[in-house]
FIDOMI-877734 format. One record per residue (C-alpha): residue in one letter; x, y, z. Coordinates in steps of 0.1 Angstrom, whole numbers. Example, Ala and Ser with C-alpha at 12.3 -4.5 7.8 and 13.67 -1.06 7.14 Angstrom:
BEGIN
   rest    east   north      up
      A     123     -45      78
      S     137     -11      71
This chain:
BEGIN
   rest    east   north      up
      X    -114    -204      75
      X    -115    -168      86
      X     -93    -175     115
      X     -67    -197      94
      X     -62    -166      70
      X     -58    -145      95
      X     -34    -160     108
      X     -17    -167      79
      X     -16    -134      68
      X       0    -120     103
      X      26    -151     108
      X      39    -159      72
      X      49    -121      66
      X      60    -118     102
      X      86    -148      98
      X      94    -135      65
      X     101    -103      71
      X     124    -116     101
      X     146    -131      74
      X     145    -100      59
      X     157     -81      86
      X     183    -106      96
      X     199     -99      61
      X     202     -64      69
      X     221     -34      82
      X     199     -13     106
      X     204      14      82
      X     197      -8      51
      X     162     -20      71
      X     153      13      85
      X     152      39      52
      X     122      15      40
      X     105       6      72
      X     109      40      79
      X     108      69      57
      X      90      54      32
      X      65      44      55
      X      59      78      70
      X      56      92      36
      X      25      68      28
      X      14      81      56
      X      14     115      48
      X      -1     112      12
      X     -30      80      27
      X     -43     104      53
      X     -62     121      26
      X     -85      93      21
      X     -96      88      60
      X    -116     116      59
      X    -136     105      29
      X    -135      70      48
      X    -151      82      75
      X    -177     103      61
      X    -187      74      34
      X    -189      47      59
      X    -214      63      83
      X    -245      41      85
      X    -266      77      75
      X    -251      83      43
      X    -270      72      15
      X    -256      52     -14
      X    -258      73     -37
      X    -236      98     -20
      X    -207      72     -27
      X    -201      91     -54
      X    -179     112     -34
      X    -157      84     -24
      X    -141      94     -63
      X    -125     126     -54
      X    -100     111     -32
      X     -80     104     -67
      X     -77     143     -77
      X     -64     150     -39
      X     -44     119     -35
      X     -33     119     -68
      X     -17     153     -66
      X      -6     148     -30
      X      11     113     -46
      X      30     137     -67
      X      39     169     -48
      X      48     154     -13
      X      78     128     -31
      X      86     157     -51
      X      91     180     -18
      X     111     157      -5
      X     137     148     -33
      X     142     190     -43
      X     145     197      -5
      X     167     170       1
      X     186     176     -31
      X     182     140     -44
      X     182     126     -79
      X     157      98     -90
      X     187      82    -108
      X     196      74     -75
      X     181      42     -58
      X     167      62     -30
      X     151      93     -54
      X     135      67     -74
      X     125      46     -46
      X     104      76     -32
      X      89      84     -66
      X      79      44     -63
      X      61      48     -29
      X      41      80     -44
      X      29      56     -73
      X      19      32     -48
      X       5      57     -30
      X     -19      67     -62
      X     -26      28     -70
      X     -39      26     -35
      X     -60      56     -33
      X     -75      41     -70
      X     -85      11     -47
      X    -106      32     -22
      X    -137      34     -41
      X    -146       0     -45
      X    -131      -8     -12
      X    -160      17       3
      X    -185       2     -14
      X    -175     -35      -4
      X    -173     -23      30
      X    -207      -5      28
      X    -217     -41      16
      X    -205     -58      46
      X    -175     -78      19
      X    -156     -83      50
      X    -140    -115      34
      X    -133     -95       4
      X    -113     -75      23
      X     -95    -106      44
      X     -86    -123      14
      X     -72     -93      -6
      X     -49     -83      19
      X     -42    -116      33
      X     -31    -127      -7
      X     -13     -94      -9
      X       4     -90      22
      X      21    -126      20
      X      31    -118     -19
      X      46     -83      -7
      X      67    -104      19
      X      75    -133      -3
      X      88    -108     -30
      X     108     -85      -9
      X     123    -116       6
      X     134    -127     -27
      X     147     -88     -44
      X     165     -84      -8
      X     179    -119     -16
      X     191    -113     -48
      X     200     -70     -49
      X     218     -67     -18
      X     232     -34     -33
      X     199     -17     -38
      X     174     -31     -10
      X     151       3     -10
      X     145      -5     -48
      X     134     -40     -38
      X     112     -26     -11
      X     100       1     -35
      X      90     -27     -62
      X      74     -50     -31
      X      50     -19     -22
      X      41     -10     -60
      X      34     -50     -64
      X      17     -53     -32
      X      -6     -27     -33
      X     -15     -34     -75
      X     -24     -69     -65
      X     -49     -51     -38
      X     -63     -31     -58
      X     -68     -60     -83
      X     -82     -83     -58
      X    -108     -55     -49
      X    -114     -45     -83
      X    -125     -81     -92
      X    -143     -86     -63
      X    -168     -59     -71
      X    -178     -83     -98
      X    -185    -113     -73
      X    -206    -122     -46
      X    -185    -119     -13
């Protein structure tokens, strides 16, 4: 089963996103898989080093408290490092690609709210937990951005923007709930 979901989860999105690209400019396809990528990168890298630290077989589980401050540093990180870049850029959220950042920096923050729970299922050996959430969210991010590129030719870093916010709510969701389950 493990193997099957894997693979699943790497192929379906693959294919998909193929059709995706064919629909596009380079221009169109590289703002999203670009930029915005780089700027989760920016604002995630906050949470490695709790990551790190919390997952170390010789810290004790009750020093997974810790694993909560990644929300005040993320969360202002979610909001200054989108803000940075559409004042020094000179860009409006009215337009699609302003608001499309300020999307990716909620995402961002919804992500980070995720990282608790997903240290303590990984401190819990909840690999499958882990498999399944991102295999179910990963082909629903890819299935969706399929369909909004589809349908909004005219603004595809909104439906990129939306595909991240939905992909990475559903995460957080699927780990959320599988706190409350045996995995």
């Amino acid at each position: 089963m493990r193997t099957a979901t894997q693979l699943t989860s790497k192929l379906l999105p693959f294919f998909i996103n193929t059709l995706v690209a064919r629909q596009l400019t380079p221009e169109e396809f590289g703002v999203p898989t670009v930029h915005f990528y780089l700027l989760s990168t920016v604002i995630l890298t906050t949470r490695e080093g709790f990551r790190r630290a919390l997952m170390r077989d010789s810290v004790s589980d009750t020093s997974l408290r810790y694993a909560w401050f990644v929300l005040p540093i993320g969360g202002f990180l979610s909001i200054a490092v989108p803000t940075a870049v559409l004042w020094s850029q000179n860009i409006s959220t009215a337009e699609p690609y302003g608001l499309a950042l300020a999307y990716y920096g909620v995402a961002a923050f919804i992500e980070l709210c995720a990282e608790p729970y997903y240290i303590r299922a990984m401190r819990l050996s909840a690999f499958k937990l882990r498999l399944v959430a991102e295999s179910i969210s990963t082909v629903l991010r890819s299935v969706l951005t399929y369909v909004l590129v589809s349908k909004t030719q005219k603004n595809v870093v909104m439906a990129f923007a939306y595909s991240q916010v939905n992909y990475l709510f559903h995460t957080f969701q699927l780990i959320h709930w599988g706190r409350f389950t045996q995995y």
